[in-house]
VODRENZA-923170 format. One line per field, with one value per atom (N, C-alpha, C): residue number from 1; residue in three letters; z, y, x. Coordinates in steps of 0.001 Angstrom, whole numbers, plus 524288, in hexadecimal, padded with zeros to 5 digits. Atoms other than C-alpha are relative to their C-alpha. Layout:
REM VODRENZA-923170
seq = [NUM, ...]
type = [ALA, ...]
z = [Z, ...]
y = [Y, ...]
x = [X, ...]
REM end
This chain:
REM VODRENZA-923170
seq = [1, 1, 1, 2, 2, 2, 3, 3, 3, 4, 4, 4, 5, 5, 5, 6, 6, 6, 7, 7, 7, 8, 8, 8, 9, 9, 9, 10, 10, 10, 11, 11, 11, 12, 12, 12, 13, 13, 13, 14, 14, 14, 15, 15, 15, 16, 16, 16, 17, 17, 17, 18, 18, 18, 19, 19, 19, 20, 20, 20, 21, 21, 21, 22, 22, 22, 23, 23, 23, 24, 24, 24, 25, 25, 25, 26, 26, 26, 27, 27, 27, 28, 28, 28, 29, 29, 29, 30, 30, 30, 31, 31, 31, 32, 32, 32, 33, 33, 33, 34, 34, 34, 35, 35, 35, 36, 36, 36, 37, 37, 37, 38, 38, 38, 39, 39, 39, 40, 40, 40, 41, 41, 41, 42, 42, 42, 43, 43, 43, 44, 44, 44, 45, 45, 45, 46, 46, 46, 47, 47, 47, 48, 48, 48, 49, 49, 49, 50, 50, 50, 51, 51, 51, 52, 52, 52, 53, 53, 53, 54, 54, 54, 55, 55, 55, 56, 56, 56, 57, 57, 57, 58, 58, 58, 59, 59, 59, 60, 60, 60, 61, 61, 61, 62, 62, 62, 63, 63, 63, 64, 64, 64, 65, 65, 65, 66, 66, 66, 67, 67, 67, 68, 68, 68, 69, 69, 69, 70, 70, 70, 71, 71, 71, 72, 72, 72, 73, 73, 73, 74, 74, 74, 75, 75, 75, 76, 76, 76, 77, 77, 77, 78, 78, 78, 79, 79, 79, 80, 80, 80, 81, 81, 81, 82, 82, 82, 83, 83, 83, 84, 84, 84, 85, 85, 85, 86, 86, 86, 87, 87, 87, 88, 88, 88, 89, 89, 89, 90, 90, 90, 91, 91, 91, 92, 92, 92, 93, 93, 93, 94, 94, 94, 95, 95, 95, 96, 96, 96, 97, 97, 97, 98, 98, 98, 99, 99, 99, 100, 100, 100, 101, 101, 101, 102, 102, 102, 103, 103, 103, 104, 104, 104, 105, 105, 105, 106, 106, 106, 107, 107, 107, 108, 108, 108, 109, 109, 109, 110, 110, 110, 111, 111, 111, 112, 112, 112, 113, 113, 113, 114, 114, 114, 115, 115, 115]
type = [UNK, UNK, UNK, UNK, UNK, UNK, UNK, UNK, UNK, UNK, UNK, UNK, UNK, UNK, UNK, UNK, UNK, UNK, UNK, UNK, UNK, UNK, UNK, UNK, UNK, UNK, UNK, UNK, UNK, UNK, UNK, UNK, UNK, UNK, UNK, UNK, UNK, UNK, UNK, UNK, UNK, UNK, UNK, UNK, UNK, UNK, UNK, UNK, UNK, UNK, UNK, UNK, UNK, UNK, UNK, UNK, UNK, UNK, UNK, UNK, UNK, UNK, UNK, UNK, UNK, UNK, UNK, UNK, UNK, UNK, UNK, UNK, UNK, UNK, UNK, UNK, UNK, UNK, UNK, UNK, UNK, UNK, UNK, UNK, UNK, UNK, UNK, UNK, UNK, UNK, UNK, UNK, UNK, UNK, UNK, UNK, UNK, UNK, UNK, UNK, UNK, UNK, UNK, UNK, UNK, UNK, UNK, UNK, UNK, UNK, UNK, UNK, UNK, UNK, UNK, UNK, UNK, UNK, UNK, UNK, UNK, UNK, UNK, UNK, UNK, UNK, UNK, UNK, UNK, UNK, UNK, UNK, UNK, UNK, UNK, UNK, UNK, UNK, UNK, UNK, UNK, UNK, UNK, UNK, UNK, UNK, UNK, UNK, UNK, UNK, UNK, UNK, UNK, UNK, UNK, UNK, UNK, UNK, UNK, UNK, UNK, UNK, UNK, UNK, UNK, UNK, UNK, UNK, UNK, UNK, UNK, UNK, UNK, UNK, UNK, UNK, UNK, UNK, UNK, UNK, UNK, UNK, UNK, UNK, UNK, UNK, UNK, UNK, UNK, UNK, UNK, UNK, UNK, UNK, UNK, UNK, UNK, UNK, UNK, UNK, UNK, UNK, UNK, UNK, UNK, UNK, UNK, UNK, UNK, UNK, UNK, UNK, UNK, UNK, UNK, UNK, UNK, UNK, UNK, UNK, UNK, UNK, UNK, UNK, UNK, UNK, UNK, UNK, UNK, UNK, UNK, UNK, UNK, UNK, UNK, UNK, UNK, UNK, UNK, UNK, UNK, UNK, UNK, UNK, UNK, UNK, UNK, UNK, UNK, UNK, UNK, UNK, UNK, UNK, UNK, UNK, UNK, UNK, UNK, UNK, UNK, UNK, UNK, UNK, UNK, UNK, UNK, UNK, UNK, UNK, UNK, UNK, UNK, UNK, UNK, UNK, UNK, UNK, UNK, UNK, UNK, UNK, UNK, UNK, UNK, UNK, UNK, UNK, UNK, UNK, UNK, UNK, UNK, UNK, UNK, UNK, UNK, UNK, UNK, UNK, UNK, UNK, UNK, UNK, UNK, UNK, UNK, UNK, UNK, UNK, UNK, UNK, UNK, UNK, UNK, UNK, UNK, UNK, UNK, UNK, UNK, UNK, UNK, UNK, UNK, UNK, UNK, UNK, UNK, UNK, UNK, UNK, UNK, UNK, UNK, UNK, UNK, UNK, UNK, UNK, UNK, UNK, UNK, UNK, UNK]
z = [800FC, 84ADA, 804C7, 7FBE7, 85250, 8042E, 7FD91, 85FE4, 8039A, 7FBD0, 8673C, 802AA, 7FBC4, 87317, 80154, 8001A, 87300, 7FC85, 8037B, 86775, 7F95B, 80540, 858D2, 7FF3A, 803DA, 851E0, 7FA21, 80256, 8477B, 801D1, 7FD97, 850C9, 80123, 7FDF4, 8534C, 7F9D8, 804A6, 84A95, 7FBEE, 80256, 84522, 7FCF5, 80364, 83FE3, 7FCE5, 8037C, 83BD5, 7FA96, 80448, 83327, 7FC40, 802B9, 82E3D, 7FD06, 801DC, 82ACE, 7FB5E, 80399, 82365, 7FCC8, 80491, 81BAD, 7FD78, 8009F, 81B07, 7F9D6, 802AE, 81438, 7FB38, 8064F, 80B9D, 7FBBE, 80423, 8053C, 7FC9D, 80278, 802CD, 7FB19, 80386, 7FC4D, 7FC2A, 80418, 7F470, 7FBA6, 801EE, 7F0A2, 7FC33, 80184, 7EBDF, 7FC65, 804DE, 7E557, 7FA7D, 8053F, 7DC98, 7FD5B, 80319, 7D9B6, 7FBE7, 801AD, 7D62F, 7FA91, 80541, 7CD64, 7FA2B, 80515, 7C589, 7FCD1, 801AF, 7C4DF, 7F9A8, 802FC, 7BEB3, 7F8E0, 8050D, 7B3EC, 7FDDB, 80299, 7B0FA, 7FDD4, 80271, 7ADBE, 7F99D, 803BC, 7A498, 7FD82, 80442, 79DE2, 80086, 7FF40, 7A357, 800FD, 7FF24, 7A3E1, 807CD, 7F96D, 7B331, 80355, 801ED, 7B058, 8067E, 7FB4C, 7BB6D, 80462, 7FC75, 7C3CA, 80338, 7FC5C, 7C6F7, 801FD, 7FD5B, 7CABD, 8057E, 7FC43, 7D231, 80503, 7FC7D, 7D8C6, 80368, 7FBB1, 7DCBF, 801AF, 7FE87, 7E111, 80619, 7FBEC, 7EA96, 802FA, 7FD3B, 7ED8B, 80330, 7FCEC, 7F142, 8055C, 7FC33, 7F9EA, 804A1, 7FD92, 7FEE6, 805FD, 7FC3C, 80347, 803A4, 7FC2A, 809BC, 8051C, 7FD0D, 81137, 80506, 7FEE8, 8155E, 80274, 7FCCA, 81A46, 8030B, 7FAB9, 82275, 8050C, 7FC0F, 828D5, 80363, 7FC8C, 82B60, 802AA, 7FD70, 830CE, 805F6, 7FB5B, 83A7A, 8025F, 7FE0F, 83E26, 803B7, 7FBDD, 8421A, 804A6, 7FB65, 84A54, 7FE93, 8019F, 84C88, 7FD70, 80271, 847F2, 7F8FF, 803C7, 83B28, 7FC5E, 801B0, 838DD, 80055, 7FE06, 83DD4, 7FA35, 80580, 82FFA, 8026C, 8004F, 8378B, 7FD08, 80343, 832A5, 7FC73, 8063D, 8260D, 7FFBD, 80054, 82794, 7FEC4, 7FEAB, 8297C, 7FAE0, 8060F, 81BCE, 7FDAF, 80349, 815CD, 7FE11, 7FF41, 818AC, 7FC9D, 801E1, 813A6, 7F8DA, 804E9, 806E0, 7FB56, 802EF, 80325, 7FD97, 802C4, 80171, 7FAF6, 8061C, 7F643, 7FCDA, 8029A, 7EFF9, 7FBCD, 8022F, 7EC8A, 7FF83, 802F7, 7E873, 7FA8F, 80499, 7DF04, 7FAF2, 80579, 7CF93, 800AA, 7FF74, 7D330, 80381, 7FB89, 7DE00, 7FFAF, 7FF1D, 7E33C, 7FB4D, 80124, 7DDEE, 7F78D, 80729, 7CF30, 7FFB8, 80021, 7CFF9, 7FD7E, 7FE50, 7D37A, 7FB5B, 80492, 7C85E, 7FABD, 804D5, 7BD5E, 80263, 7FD9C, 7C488, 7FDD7, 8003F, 7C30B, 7F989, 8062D, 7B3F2, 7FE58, 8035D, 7B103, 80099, 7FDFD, 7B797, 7FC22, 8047E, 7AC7B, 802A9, 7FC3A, 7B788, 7FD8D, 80119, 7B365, 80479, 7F968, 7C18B, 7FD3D]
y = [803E2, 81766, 7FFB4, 7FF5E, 816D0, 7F9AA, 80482, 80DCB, 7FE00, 800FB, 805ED, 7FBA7, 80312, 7FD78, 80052, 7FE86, 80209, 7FF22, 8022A, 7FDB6, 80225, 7FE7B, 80280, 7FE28, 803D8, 7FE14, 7FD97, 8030F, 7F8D6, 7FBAE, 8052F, 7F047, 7FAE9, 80391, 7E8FF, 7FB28, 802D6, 7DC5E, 800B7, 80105, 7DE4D, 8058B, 7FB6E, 7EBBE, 7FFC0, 8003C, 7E821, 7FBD4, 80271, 7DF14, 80245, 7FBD1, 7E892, 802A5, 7FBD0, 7F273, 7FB4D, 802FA, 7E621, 7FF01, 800D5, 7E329, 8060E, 7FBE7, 7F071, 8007E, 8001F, 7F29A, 7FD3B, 8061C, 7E59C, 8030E, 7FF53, 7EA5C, 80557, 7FCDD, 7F876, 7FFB1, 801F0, 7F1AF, 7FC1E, 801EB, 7E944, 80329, 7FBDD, 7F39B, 803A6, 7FA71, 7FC5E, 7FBE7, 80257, 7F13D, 8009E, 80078, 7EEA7, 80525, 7FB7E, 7FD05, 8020F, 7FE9B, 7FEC1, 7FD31, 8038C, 7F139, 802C3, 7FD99, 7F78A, 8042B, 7FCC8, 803FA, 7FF9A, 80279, 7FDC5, 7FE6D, 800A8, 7F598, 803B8, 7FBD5, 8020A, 80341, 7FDEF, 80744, 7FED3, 8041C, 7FC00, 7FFE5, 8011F, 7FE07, 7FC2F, 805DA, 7F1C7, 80113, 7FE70, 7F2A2, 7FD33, 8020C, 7F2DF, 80176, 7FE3F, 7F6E7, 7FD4A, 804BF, 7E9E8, 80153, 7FE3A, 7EC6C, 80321, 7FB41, 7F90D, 7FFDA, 80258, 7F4B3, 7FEBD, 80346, 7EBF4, 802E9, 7FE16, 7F4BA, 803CA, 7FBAC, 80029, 7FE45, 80138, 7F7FB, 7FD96, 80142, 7F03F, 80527, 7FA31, 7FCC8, 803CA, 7FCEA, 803DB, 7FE6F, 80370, 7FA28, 7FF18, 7FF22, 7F8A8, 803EC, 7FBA7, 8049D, 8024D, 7FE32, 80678, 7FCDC, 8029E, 7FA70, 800E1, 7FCA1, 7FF7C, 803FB, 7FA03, 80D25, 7FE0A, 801C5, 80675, 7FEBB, 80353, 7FD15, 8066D, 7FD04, 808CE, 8042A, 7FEA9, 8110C, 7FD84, 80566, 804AA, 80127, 7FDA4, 806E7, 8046B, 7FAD2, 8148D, 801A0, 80049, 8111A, 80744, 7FA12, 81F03, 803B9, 7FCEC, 8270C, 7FF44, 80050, 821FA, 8031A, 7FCE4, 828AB, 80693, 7FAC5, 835BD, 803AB, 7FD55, 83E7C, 8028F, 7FDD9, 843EB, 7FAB3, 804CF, 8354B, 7FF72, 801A7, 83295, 7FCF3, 805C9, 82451, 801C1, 7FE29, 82C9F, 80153, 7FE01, 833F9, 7FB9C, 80473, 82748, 7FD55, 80306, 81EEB, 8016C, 7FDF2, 8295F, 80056, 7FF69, 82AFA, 7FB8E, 8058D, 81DC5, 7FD80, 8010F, 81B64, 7FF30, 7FF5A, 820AC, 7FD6C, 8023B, 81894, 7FA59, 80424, 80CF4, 80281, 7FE27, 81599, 8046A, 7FAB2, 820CC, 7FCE7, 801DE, 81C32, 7FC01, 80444, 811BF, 7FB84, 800B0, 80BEE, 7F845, 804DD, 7FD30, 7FB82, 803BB, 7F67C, 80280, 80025, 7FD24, 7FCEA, 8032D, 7F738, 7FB3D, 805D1, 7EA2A, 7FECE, 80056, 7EB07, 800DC, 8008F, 7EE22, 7FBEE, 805D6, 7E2B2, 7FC50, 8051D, 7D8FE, 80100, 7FF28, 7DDE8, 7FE52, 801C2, 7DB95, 7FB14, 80625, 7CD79, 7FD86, 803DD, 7CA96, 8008A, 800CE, 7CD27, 80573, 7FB80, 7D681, 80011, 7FE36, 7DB27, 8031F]
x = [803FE, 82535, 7FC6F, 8033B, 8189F, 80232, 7FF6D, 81981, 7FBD0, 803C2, 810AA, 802FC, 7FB19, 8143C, 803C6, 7FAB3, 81FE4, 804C6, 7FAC1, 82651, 7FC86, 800C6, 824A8, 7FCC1, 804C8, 818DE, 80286, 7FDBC, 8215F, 8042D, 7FDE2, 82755, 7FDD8, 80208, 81CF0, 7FE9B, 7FEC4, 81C04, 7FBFE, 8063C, 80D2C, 802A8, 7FDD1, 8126D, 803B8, 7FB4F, 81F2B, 7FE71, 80358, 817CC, 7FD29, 8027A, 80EAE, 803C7, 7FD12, 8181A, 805A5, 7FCFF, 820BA, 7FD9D, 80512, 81319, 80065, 800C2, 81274, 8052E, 7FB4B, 820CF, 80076, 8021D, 81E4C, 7FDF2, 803B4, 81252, 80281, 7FDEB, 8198C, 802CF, 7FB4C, 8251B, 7FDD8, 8010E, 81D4D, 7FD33, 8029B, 81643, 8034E, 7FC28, 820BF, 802F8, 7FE23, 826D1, 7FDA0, 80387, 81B2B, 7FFC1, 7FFBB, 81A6E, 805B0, 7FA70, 82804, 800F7, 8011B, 8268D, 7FD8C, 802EF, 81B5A, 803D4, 7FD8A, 822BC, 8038E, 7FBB2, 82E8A, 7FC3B, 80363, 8229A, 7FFAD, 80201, 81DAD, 80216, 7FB19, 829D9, 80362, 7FF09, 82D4F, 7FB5A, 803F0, 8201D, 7FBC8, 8030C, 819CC, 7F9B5, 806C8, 8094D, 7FF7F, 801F4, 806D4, 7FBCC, 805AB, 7F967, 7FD16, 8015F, 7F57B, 80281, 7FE9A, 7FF3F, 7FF97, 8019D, 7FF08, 7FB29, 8064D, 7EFA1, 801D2, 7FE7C, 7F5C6, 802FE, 7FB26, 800FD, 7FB74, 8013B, 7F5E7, 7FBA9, 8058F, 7EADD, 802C3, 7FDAE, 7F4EF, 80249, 7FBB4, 7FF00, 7FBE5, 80649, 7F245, 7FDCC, 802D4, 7EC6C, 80441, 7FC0B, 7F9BE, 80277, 7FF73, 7FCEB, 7FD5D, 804F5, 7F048, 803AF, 800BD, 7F3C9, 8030D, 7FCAB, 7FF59, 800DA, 7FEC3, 7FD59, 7FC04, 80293, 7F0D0, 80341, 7FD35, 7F939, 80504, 7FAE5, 804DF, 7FA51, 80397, 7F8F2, 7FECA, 7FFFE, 7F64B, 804BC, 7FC4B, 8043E, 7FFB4, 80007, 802D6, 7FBA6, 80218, 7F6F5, 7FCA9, 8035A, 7EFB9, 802B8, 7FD4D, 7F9AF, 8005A, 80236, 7F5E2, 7FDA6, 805B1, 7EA84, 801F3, 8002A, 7F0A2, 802F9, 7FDEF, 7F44E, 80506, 7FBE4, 80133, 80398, 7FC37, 80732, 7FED0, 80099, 80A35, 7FC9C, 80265, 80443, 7FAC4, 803CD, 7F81F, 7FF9A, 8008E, 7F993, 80005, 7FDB1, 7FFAB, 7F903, 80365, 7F3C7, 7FBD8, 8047E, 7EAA0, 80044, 7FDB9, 7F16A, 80065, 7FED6, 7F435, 7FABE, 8059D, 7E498, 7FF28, 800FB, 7E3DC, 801FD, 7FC52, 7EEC3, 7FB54, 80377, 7E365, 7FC36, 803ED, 7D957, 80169, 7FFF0, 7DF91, 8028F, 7FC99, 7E468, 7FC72, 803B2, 7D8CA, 800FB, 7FFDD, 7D622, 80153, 7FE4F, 7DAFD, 7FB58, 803A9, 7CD60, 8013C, 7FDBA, 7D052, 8058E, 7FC21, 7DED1, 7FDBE, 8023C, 7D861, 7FC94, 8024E, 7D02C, 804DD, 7FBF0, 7DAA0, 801F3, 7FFA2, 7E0E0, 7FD4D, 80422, 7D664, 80048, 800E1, 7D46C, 80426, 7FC35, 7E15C, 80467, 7FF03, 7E027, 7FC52, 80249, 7D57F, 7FB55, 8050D, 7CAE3, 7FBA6, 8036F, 7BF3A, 7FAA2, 8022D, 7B96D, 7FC8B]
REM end
C-alpha cells in the first residue's frame, strides 16, 4: 500500500473513511443488483428498476474509481496500475445501453412525469 509520512495512506482517518464510503456504496450496490437479479428470475417487471439500478450503479462506480485514483495520488494516472485502467473503463458504464440522463427519463415516465 502506497505511504506518505510515514505511515500507510489508509491509515490515515480522512482515507480510512473514504475507502469505508467507498466499500458501503460497493455493497449496496451489489446488493441491489443481486435483488433485481433474483426479480428477474421470478418473472417480476423491473422495467423501472433496472433504470434505476444503471443510472445509480453507473454514477456510482464512476464515483468510486475517482476517489480510489485520489488514493493513488500520481501513480494513478500511470497505465502500469490497474486503478489507471480501472478508472478509464468504468466511464463508459453510464453512457453505453443509454446513458444516466435516458435512465432518469424512463424513471420520471414511469413516476407519471412527462419531461
Amino acid at each position: 500500500m502506497r505511504e506518505a509520512f510515514g505511515k500507510r495512506i489508509g491509515d490515515f482517518q480522512h482515507n480510512a473513511f473514504k475507502l469505508a464510503d467507498m466499500a458501503t456504496e460497493v455493497e449496496l450496490g451489489r446488493n441491489f443488483l443481486e435483488t433485481l437479479v433474483a426479480e428477474y428470475v421470478k418473472g417480476d417487471n423491473i422495467t423501472t428498476r433496472v433504470s434505476m439500478a444503471k443510472a445509480w450503479l453507473g454514477e456510482m462506480v464512476n464515483r468510486v474509481a475517482y476517489q480510489a485514483v485520489q488514493l493513488h495520488g500520481g501513480y494513478g494516472y500511470m497505465d502500469e496500475y490497474r486503478i489507471s485502467r480501472i478508472y478509464k473503463d468504468v466511464r463508459a458504464l453510464s453512457i453505453l445501453a443509454g446513458t444516466t440522463e435516458i435512465m432518469r427519463l424512463i424513471i420520471a415516465r414511469s413516476l407519471g412525469l412527462k419531461p
